[in-house]
C-alpha positions in Angstrom: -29.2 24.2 -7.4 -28.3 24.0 -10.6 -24.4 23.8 -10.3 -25.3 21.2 -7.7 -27.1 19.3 -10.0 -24.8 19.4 -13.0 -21.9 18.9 -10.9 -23.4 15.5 -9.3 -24.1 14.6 -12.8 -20.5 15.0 -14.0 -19.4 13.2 -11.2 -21.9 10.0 -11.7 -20.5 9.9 -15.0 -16.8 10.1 -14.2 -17.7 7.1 -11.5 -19.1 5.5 -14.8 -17.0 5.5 -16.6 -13.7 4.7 -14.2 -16.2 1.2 -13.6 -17.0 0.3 -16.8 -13.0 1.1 -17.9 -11.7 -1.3 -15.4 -14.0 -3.8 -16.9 -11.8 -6.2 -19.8 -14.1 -7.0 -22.5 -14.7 -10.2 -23.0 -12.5 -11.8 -26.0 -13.2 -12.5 -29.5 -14.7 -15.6 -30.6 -11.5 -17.8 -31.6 -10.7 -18.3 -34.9 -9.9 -21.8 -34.6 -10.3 -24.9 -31.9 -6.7 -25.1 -29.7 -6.4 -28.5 -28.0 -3.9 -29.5 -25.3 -2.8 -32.7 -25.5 -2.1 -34.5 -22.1 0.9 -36.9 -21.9 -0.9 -40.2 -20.8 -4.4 -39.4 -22.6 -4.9 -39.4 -25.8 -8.0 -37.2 -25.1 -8.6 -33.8 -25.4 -7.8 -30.7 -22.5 -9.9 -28.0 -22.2 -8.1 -24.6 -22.3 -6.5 -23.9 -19.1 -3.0 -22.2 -18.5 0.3 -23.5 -17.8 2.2 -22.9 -14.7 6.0 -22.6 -14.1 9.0 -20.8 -12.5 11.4 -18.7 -13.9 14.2 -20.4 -15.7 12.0 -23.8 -16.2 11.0 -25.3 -19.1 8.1 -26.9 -20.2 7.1 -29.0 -23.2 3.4 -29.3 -24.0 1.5 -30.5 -27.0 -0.8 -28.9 -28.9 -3.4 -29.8 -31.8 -5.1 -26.9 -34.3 -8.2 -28.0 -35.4 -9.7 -26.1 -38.3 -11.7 -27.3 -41.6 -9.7 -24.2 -43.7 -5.9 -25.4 -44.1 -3.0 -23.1 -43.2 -0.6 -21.8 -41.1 0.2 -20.6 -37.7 2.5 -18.8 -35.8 2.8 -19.7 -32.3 4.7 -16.3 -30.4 4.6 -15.0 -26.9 2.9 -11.7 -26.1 5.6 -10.6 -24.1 9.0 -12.4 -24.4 10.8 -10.9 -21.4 7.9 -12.8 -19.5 8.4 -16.2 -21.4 10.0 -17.2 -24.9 8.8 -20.0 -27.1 10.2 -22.5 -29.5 7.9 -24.5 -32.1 10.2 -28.3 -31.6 11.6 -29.6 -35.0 10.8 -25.9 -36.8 13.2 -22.8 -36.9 10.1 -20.4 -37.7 7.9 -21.2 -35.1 4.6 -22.1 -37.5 2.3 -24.7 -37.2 0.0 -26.5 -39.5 -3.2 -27.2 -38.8 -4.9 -31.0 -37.5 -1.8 -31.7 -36.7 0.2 -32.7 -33.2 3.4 -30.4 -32.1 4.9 -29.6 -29.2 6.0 -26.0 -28.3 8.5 -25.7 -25.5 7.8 -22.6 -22.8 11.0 -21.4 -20.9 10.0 -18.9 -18.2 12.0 -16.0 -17.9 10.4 -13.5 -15.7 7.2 -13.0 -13.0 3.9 -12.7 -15.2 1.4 -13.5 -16.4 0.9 -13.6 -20.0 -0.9 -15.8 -23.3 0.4 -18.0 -25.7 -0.8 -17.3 -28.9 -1.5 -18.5 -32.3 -1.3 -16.2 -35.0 -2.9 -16.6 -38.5 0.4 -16.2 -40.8 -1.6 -15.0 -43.8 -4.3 -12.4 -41.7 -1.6 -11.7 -39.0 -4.8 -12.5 -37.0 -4.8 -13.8 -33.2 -6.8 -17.1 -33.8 -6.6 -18.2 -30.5 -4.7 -17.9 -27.0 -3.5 -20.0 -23.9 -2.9 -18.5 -20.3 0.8 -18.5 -19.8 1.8 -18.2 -15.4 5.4 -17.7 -14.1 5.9 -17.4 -11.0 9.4 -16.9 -8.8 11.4 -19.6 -7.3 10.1 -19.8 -3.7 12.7 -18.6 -1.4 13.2 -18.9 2.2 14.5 -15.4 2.8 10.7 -14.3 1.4 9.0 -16.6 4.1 10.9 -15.2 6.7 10.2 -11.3 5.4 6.8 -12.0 5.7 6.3 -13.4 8.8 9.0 -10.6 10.3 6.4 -8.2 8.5 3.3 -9.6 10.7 6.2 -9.7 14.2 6.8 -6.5 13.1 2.8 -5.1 12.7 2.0 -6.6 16.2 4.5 -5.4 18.2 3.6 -1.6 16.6 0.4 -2.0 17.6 1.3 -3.3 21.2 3.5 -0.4 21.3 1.2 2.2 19.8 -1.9 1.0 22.4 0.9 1.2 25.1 1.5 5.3 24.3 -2.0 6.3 24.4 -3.0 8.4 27.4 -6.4 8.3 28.0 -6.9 11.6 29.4 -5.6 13.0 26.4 -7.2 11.3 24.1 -10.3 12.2 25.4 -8.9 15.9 24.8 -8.5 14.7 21.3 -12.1 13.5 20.8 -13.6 16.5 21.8 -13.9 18.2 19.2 -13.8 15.4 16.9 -13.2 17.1 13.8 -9.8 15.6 13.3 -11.0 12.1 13.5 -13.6 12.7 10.9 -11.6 14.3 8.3 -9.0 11.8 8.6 -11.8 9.3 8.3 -13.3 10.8 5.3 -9.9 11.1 3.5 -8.5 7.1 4.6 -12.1 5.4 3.3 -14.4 7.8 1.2 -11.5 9.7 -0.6 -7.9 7.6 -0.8 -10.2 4.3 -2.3 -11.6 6.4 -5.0 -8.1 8.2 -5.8 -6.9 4.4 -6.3 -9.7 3.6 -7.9 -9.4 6.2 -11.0 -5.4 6.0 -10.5 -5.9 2.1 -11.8 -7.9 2.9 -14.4 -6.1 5.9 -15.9 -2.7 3.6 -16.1 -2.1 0.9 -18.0 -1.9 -1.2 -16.0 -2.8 -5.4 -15.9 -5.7 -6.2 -13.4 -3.2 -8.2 -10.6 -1.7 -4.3 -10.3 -4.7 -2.4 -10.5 -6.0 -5.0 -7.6 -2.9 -4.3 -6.0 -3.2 -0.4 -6.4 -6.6 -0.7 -5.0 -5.5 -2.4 -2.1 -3.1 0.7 -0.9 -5.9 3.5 -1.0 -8.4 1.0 1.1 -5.7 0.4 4.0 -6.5 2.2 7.3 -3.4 4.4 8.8 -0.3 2.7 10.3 2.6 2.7 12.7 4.8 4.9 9.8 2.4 7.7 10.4 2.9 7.9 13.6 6.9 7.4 13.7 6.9 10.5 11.0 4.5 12.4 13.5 7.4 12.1 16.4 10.2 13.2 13.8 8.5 16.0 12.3 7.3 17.1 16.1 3.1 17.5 14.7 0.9 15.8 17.5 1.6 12.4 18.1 -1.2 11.8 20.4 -3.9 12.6 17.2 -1.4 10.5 15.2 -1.9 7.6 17.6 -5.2 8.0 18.2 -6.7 8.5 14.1 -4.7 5.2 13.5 -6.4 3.7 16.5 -9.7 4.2 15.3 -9.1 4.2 11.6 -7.6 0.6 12.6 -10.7 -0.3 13.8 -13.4 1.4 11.1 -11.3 -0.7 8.9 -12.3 -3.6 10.0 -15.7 -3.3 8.2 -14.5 -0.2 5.6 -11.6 -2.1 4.3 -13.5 -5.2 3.0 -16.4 -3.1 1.9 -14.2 -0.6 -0.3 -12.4 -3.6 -1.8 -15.7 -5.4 -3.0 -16.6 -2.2 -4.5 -13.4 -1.1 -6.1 -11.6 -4.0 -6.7 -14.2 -6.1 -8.0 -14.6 -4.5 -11.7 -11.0 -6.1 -11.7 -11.2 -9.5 -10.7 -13.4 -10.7 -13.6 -13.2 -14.4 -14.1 -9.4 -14.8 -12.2 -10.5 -16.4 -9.3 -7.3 -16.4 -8.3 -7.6 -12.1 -7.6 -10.4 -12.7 -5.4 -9.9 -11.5 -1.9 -10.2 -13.3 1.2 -11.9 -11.2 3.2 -12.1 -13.5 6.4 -8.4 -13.9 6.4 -8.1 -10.0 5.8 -10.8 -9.4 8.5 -8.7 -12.3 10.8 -5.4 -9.9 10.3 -7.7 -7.0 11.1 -8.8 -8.0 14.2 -5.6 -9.3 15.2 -4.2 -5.6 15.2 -6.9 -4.5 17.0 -6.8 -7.2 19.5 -2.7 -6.3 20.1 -3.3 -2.2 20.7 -6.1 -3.4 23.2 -3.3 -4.9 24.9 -0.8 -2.5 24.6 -3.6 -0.2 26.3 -4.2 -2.7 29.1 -0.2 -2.9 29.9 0.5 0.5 29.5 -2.4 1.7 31.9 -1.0 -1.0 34.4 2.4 -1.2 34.1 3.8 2.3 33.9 7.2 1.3 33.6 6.4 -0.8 30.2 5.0 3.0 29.1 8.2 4.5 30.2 9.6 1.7 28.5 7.9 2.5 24.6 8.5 6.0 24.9 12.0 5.8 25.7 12.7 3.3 22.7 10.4 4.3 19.9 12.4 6.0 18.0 15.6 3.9 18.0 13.1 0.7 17.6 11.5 2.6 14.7 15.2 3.1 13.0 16.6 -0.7 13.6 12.9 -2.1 12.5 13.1 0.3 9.2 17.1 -0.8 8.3 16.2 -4.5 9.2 12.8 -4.2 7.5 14.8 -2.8 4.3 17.3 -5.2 4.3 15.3 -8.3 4.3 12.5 -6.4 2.0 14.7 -5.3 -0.9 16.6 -8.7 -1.5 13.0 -10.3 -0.8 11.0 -8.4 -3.2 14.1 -7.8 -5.7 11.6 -8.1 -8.5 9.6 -4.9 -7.8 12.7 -2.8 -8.9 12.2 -4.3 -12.4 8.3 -2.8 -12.4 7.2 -0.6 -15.3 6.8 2.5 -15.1 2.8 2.7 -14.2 3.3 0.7 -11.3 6.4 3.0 -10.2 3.9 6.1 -10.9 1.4 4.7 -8.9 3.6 4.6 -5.7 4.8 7.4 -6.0 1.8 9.7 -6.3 -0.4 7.2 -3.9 1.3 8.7 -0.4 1.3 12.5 -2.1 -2.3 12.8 -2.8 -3.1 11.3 0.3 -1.2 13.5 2.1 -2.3 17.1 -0.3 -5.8 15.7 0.4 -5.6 15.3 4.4 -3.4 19.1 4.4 -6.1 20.6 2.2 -9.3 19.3 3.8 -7.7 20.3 7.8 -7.1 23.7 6.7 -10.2 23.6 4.7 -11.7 23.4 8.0 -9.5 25.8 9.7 -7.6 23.1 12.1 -4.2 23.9 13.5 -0.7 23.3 11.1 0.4 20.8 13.5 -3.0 18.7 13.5 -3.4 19.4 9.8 -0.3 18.2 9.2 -0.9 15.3 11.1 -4.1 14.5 9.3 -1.7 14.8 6.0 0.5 12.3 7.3 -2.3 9.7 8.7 -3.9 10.0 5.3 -0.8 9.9 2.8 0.9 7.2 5.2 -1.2 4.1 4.5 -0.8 0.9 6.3 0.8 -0.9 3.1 2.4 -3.4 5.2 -1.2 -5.1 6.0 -2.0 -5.3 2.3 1.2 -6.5 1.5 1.3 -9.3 4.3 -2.1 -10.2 3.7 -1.0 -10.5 0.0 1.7 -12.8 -0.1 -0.3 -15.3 3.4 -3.1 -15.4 1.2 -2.9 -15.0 -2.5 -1.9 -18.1 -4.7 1.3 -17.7 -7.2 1.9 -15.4 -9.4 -0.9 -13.2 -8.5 0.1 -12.3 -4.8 3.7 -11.2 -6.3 2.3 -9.2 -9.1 -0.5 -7.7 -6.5 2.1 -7.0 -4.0 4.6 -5.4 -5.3 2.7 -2.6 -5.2 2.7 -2.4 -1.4 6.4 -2.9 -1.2 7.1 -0.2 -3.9 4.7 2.0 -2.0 6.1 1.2 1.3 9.6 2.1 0.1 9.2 5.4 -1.5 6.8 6.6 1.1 9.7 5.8 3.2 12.2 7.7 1.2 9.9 10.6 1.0 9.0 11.0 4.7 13.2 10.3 5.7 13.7 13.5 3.5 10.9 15.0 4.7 11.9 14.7 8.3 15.7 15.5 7.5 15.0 18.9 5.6 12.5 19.5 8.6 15.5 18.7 10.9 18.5 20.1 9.5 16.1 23.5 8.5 15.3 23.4 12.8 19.0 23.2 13.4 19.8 25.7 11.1 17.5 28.7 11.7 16.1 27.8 14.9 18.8 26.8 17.2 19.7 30.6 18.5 16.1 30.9 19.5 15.6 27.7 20.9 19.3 28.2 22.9 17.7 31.7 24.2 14.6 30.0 25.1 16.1 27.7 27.1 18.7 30.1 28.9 15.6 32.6 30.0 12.9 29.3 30.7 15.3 26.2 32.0 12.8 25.0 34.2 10.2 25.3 31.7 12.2 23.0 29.3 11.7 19.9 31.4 8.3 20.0 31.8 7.5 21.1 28.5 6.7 17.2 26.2 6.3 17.6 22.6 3.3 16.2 20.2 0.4 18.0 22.0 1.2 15.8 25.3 1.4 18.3 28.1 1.4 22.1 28.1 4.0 24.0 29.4 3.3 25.2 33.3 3.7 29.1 33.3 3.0 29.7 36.8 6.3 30.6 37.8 6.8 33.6 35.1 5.8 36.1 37.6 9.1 35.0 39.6 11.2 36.2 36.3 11.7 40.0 34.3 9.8 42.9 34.9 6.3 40.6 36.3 8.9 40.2 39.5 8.4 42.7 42.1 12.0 42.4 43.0 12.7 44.1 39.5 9.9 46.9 40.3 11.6 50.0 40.3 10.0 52.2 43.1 11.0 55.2 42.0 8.8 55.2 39.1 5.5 57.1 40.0 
């Protein structure tokens, strides 16, 4: 009792402090009064932010009110993001009660303050919000509504695989299920949760990091399930349900991990009925899916045939309209790079640990891994970029893309070690298997859909009684 209780304590207090970290303090008390200056009013702007693309340029004016007299240099916080020039003065200083205009020229997605430096205390007297966001493109639009074409007809395709009488075999028992349940919204939102708060990382990331470890499983989880030959029916059927607990999990987990984050950007704010709208909609298209698979078998026949070359030709054309989309996610630092790539690996060290914790088979622990280390990515990052205002829905999701790409790099190398090591040191067996068993070779269905039918080995070696030698007392 009393590890218990010291160990719940240790944990309350880790929990308090990852909250109160992801907290920003509020900032100092400014030095001085900043005043914007609007072009056709001579009166005064309250602080606000200035918005702008990369490679604009804006002019604004500004006014320094202050009683003491003095200097200021006016800098950006971070000139790869914007770069500032003080009009009619090389130095970039300012005096004070007086009009001047600094010119902004954005030069990369971000969002950063303009700020006015005390020249003598090399003191930040005060700050303005500084947006730049990318030049729209049309080749975005269209990745993003391939992206939801894409999710839907997964889903369709998914509900159209499931065979009920199995998946009532994988109910029962429904330890599978629950682990994978405990990992995708009790363990992977806390993971994300700490993860933002031990890089340093801005709050549109740390939103955006969030946003991974709350999605339910997805269609990549159950493509790597048929290429690494675990059980594709579990697979199916923990994204089914997880798909539909998230309806209700996903929101919650975000209000309680991603709010310490938000702070006074209204802009991060989620929209949880257009997230719960998306939600329902993938729901609504595995219903159907289950509705024409169970009527029309041929449309079944159909998805199984064409899963995996559909999953190939939607990876290449997701990947070829993604990376010239999303270009500017290769230019992430390095916390946001970290954060992908260690996202889909604890996930899936968690999902292995706790199935063998419990004892479950390697394939269906395995499985679990991959249901739980595979998050649906693709929802949080169309949701993102339908939903989010400009800069904050590229800044929030590129971590989905990022984490949708390396998770797809590891799970290809994954599957082509798993392959190449099958073709390697297996194929004699398998060759010999097949010589002594043909006819149990076409009935046999990988994934944990049908078992092999034995019946006939009595008809074969020594069980035969045409092989029974007679002679033999």
């Amino acid at each position: 009792m009393m590890f218990s209780a010291k160990s719940a304590i240790f944990v309350a207090v880790v929990l308090f402090a990852c909250l109160t970290s992801g907290q920003v303090p509020e900032e100092d008390q400014e030095l001085i009064t900043l005043v914007r200056l609007l072009e056709d009013d001579t009166g005064e702007e309250e602080l606000a932010e200035v918005l702008l693309s990369v490679e604009d340029e804006v002019t604004v004016d500004f006014m320094i009110v202050n009683e003491e007299l003095g200097d200021y240099l006016v800098r950006s916080s971070d000139e790869r993001v914007f770069e500032v020039e003080v009009l009619g003065n090389d130095d970039n200083t300012v005096p004070v009660n007086e009009t001047f205009q600094v010119k902004i020229s954005g030069k990369f997605l971000g969002i950063e303050s303009l700020q006015f430096v005390d020249v003598e205390g090399d003191l930040i007297a005060a700050t303005y919000t500084i947006k730049v966001k990318r030049v729209p493109k049309a080749i975005s639009v269209i990745f993003t509504y391939t992206l939801l074409v894409w999710l839907i007809i997964s889903y369709v395709s998914m509900g159209a695989l499931m065979d009920w009488p199995t998946l009532k075999e994988r109910l029962y028992p429904p330890w599978p299920i629950i682990i994978g349940m405990i990992c995708q919204f009790i363990l992977m939102p806390l993971v994300t949760f700490i993860l933002a708060n031990i890089l340093p990382v801005d709050n549109p990331t740390a939103v955006g990091i969030v946003l991974v470890g709350t999605c339910p499983g997805g269609w990549l989880s159950n493509i790597f399930s048929v290429l690494l030959d675990v059980d594709f029916i579990l697979s199916v059927t923990m994204t089914f349900f997880s798909s539909i607990a998230g309806m209700a999990m996903m929101p919650f987990n975000i209000f309680i991990y991603a709010t310490p984050f938000i702070q006074d950007n209204t802009n991060l704010q989620t929209p949880f009925g257009d997230l719960a709208l998306n939600l329902v909609l993938l729901v609504v298209a595995c219903v159907i899916g289950i509705l024409l698979g169970w009527k029309f078998e041929k449309f079944r026949t159909f998805c199984e045939k064409v899963l995996k070359p559909i999953a190939v030709l939607l990876v290449v054309f997701g990947l070829g309209l993604g990376i010239p989309a999303d270009i500017h996610m290769f230019y992430s630092d390095w916390p946001i790079w970290v954060a992908a790539l260690v996202t889909p690996l604890i996930g899936a060290y968690l999902g292995l640990s706790l199935a063998r914790i419990f004892a479950l088979p390697i394939k269906k622990s395995v499985t679990i891994a991959l249901e739980t280390g595979v998050q649906n990515a693709l929802l949080a990052r169309t949701v993102v970029y339908l939903y989010y205002p400009q800069p904050e829905g590229d800044l929030v999701g590129r971590v989905q893309t990022l984490t949708v790409l390396i998770t797809l790099v590891e799970g290809c190398l994954i599957s082509i070690i798993y392959q190449l090591s099958r073709f390697l040191f297996c194929r004699g067996k398998n060759d010999d298997e097949v010589d002594l068993k043909e006819d149990e070779s076409k009935v046999r269905e990988t994934n944990g859909n049908k078992l092999p039918d034995k019946s006939h080995e009595a008809e074969s070696g020594i069980e035969n009684p045409a092989f029974y030698d007679k002679t033999v007392v």
